[in-house]
Backbone as CSV, one residue per row, in Angstrom:
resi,resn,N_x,N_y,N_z,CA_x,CA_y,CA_z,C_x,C_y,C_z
1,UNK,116.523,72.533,20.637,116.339,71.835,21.898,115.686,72.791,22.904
2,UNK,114.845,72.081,23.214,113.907,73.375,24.651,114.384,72.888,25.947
3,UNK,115.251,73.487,26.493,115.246,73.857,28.129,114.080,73.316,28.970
4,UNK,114.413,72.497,30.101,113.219,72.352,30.677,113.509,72.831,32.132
5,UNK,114.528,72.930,32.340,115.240,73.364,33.475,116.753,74.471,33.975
6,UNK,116.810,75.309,34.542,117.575,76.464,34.195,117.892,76.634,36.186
7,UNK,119.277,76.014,36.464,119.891,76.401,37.945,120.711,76.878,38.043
8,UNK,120.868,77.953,38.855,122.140,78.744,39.175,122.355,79.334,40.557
9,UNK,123.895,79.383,40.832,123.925,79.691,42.251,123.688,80.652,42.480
10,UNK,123.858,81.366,43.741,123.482,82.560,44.273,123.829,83.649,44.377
11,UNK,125.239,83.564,45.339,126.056,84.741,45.657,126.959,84.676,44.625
12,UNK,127.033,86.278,44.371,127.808,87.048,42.981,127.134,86.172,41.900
13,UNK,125.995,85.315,41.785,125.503,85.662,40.311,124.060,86.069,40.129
14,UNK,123.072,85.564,41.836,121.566,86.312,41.491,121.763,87.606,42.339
15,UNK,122.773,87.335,43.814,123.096,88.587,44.586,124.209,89.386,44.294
16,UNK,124.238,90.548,44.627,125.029,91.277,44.021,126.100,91.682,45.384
17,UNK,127.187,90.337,45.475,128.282,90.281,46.222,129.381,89.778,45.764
18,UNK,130.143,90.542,46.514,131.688,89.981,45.718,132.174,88.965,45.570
19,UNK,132.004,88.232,47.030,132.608,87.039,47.523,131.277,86.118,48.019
20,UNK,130.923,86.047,48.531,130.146,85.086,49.375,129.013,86.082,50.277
21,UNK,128.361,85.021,50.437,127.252,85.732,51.797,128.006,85.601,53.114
22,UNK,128.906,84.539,53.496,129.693,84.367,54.189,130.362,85.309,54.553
23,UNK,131.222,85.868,53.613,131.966,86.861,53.847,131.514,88.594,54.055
24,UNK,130.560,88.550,53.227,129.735,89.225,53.289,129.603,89.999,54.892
25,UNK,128.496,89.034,55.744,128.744,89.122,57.205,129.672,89.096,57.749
26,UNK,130.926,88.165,57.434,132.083,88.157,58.414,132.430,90.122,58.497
27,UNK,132.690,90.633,56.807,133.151,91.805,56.995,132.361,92.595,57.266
28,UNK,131.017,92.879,57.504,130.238,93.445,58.104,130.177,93.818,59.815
29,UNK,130.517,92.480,59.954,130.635,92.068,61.773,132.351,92.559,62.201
30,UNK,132.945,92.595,60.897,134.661,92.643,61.528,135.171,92.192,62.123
31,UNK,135.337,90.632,61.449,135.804,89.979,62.352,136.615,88.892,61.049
32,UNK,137.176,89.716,60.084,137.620,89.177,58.819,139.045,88.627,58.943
33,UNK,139.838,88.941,60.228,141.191,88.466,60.404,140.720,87.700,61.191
34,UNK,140.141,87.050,61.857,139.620,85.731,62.182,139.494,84.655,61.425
35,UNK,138.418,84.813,60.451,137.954,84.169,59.836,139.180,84.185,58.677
36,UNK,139.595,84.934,57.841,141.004,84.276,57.015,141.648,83.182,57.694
37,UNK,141.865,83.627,59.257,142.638,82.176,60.010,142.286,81.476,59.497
38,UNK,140.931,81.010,59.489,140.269,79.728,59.252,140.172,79.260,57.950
39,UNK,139.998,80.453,56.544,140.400,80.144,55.684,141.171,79.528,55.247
40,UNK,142.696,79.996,55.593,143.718,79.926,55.221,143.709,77.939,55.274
41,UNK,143.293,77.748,56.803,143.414,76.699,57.363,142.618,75.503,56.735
42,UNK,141.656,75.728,56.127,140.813,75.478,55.860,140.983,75.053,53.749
43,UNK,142.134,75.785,53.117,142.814,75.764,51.530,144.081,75.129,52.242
44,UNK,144.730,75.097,53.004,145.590,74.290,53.307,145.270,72.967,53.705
45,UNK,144.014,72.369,53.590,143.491,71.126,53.866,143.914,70.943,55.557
46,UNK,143.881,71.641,56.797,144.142,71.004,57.830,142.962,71.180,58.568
47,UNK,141.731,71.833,57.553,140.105,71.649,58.377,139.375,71.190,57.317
48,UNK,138.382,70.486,57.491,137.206,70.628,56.353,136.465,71.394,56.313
49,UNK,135.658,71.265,55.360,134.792,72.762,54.973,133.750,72.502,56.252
50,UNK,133.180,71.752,56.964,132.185,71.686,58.216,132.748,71.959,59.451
51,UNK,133.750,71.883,59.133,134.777,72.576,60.860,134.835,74.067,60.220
52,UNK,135.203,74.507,59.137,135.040,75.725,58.885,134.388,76.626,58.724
53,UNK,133.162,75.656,58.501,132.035,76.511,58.852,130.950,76.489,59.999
54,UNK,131.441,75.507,60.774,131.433,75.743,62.132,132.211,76.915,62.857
55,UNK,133.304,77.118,62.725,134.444,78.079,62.865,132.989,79.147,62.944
56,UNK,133.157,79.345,61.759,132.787,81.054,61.223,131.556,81.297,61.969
57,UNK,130.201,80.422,62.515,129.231,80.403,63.133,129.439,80.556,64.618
58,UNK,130.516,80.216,64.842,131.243,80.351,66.377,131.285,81.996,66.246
59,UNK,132.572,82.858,65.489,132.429,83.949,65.669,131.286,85.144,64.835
60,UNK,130.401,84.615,64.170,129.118,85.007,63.822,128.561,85.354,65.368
61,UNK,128.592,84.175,66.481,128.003,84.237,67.777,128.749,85.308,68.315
62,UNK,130.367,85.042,68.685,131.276,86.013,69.251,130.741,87.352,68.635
63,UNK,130.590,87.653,67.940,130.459,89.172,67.448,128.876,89.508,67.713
64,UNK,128.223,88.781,67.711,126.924,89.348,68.027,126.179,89.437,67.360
65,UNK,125.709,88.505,65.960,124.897,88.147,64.913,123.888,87.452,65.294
66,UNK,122.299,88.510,65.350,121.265,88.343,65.071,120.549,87.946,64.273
67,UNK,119.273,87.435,64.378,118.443,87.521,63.246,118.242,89.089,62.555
68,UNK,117.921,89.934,63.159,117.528,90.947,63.022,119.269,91.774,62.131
69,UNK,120.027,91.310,63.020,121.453,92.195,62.420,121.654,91.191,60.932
70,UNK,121.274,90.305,60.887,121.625,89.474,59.628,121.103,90.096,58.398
71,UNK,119.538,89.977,58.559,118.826,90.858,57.447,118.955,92.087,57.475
72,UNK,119.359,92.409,58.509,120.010,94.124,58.222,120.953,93.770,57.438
73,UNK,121.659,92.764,57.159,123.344,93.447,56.273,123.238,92.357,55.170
74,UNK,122.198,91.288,54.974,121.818,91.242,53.727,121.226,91.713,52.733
75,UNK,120.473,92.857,53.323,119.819,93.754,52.851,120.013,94.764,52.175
76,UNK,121.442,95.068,52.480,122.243,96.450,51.862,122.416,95.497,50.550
77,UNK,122.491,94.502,50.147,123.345,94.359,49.162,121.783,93.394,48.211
78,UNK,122.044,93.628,46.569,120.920,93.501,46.049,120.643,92.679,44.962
79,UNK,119.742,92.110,44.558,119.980,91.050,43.180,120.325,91.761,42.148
80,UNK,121.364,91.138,41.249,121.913,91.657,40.085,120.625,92.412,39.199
81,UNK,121.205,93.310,38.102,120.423,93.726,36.974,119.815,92.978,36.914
82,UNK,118.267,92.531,36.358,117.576,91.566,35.557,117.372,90.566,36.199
83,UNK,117.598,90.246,37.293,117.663,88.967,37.571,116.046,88.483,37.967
84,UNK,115.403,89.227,38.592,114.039,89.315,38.732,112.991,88.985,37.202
85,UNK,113.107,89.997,35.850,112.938,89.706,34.909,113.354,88.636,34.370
86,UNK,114.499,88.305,34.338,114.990,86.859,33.630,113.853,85.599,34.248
87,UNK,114.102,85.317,35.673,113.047,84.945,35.738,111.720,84.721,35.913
88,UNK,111.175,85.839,35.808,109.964,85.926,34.764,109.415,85.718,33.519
89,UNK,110.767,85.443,32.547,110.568,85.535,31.355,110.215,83.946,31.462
90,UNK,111.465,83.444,31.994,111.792,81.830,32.274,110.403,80.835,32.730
91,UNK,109.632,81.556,33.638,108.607,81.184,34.238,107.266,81.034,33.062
92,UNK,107.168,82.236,32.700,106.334,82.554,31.147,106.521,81.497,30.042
93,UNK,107.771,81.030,29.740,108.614,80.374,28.651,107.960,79.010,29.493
94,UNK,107.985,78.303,30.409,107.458,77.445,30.891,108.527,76.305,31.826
95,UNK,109.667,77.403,31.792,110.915,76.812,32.467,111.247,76.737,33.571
96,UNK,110.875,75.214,34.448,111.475,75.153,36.036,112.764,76.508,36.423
97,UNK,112.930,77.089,37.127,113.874,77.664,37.791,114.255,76.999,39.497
98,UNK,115.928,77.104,39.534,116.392,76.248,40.535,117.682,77.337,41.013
99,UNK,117.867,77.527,42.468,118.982,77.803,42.913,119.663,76.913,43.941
100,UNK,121.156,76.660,43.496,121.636,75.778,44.247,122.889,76.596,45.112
101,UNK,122.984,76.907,46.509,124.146,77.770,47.107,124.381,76.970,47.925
102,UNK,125.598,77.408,48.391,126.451,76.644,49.545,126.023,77.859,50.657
103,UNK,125.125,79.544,50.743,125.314,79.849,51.201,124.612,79.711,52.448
104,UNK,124.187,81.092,53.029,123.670,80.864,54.331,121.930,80.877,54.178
105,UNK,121.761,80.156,55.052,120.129,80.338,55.226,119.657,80.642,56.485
106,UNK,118.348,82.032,56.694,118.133,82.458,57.503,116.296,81.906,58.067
107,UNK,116.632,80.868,58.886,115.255,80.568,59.251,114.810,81.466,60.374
């Protein structure tokens, strides 16, 4: 059977982060006992995930997250081994490539 299509998410499997891009910045900015609040609040079902991530964009603002400070601290952190090659190979082979994240996007 030939593949015609090959998607995968982002953070911790093309970027090389532990947790999230989310979190990523939160602990960058330090402001990670905040944002657990909201976690917490948030696995206990008493927010949805769009109030929660409203939340976290609130103190993204409070702390002082730039454009400029953003790609600074996405930047430290890097796409996995291979991941560049893989798809290249994929592209060569004649295979759509797709990423699907919940994470952040920087327009």
């Amino acid at each position: 059977m030939k593949y015609k299509l090959v998607v995968t998410d982002f953070d911790g499997t093309l970027w090389n982060v532990e947790s999230s891009s989310w979190y990523a910045i939160t602990s960058a900015l330090g402001c990670e006992k905040e944002d657990n609040i909201n976690r917490k609040l948030f696995y206990q079902g008493k927010i949805d995930y769009a109030e929660w991530s409203r939340r976290t964009i609130e103190l993204y603002k409070k702390y002082g997250l730039a454009k400029e400070k953003f790609l600074h601290i996405i930047s430290s952190y890097k796409l996995v081994d291979s991941c560049v090659e893989t798809f290249r190979k994929l592209r060569k082979m004649g295979i759509k490539t797709g990423i699907i994240s919940g994470g952040i996007e920087c327009l």
